[in-house]
C-alpha positions as CSV (number, residue, x, y, z in Angstrom):
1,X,58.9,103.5,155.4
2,X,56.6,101.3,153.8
3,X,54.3,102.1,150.7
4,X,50.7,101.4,150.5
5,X,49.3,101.2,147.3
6,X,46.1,103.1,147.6
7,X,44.4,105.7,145.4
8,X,46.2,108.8,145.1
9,X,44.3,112.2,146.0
10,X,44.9,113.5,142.4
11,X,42.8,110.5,141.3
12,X,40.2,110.9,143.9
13,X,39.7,114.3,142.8
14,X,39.4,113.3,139.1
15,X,37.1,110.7,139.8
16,X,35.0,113.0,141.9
17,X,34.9,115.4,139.3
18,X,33.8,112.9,136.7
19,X,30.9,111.5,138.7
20,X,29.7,115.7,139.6
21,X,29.8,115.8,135.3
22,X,27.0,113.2,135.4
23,X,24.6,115.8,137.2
24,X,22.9,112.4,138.6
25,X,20.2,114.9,140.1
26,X,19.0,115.6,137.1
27,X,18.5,112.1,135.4
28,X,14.9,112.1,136.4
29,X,13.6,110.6,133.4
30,X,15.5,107.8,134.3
31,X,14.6,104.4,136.4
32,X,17.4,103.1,139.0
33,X,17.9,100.2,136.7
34,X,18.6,102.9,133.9
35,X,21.4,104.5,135.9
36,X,22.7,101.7,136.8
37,X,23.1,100.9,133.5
38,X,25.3,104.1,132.6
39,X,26.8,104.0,136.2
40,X,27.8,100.4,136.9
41,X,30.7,100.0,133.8
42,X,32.4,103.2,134.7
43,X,32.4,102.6,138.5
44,X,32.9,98.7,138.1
45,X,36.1,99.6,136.6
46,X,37.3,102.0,139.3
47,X,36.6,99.4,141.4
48,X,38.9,96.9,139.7
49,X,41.6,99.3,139.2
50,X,41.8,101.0,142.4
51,X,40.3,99.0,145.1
52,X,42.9,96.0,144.1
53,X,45.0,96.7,147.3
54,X,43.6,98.9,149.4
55,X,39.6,99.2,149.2
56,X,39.1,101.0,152.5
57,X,40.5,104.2,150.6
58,X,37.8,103.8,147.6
59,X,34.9,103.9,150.6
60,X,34.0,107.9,151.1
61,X,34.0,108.5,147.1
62,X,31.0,105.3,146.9
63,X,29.8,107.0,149.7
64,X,29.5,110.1,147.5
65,X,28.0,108.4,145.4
66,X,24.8,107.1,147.5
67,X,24.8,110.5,148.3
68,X,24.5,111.8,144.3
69,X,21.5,108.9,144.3
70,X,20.0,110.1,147.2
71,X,19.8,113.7,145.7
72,X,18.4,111.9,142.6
73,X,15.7,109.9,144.6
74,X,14.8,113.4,146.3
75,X,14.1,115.2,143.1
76,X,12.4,112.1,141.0
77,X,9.7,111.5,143.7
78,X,8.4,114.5,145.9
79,X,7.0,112.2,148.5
80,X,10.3,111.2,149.3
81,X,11.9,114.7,149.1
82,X,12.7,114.8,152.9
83,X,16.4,113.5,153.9
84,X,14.8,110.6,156.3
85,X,12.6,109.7,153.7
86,X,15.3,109.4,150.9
87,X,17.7,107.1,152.7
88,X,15.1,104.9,153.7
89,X,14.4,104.7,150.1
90,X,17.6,104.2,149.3
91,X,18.6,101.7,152.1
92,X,15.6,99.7,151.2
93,X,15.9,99.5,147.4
94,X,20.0,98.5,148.5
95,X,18.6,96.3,150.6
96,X,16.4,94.0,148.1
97,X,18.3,94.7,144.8
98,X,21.5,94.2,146.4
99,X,23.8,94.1,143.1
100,X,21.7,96.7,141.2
101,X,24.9,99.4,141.4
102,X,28.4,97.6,141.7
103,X,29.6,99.6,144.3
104,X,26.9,98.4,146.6
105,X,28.7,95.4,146.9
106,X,31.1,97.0,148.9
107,X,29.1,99.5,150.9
108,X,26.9,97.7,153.2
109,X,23.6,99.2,154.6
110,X,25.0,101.0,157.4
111,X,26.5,103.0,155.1
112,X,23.4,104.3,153.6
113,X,22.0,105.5,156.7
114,X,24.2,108.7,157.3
């Protein structure tokens, strides 16, 4: 049997319940650069710690993340309160501020357009 150190589900679940407690959604008085600010040390970190090994496994909670800032983007501008319009946002903004949020150098575009 051979082991494969990856994140354990206990720590996914923590991890998912920490970023939930930021209620990202309703930052809306922040800028992206803002939340990157408070995001980007915590998630950095996770990163480093459990991505060392095996990264793949660390992919669907960054994924949940992109989805937390997608519900952020939808409730900061109305214009872009539709789904489409959201992940474009969000795809583009990834797209030219590439290293704004440090777990968009792992997740590449494709991933933003669910």
């Amino acid at each position: 049997m051979r082991f494969l150190p990856a994140i354990s589900k206990d720590a996914q679940k923590k991890i998912g319940r920490e970023v939930r407690s930021w209620r990202v959604h309703r930052q809306v008085g922040l800028t992206f650069a803002e939340l990157a600010q408070r995001m980007n040390p915590v998630v950095a970190g996770w990163m480093q710690y459990y991505g060392r090994f095996y990264r793949s496994e660390l992919y669907p909670l960054l994924a949940r993340i992109n989805a937390y800032l997608v519900q952020w983007i939808r409730k900061k501008y109305k214009r872009l309160a539709g789904l489409k319009k959201a992940l474009r946002s969000l795809a583009g903004a990834a797209a030219r501020y590439p290293r704004l949020f440090a777990h968009w150098r792992w997740t590449t575009s494709a991933s933003l357009t669910w």
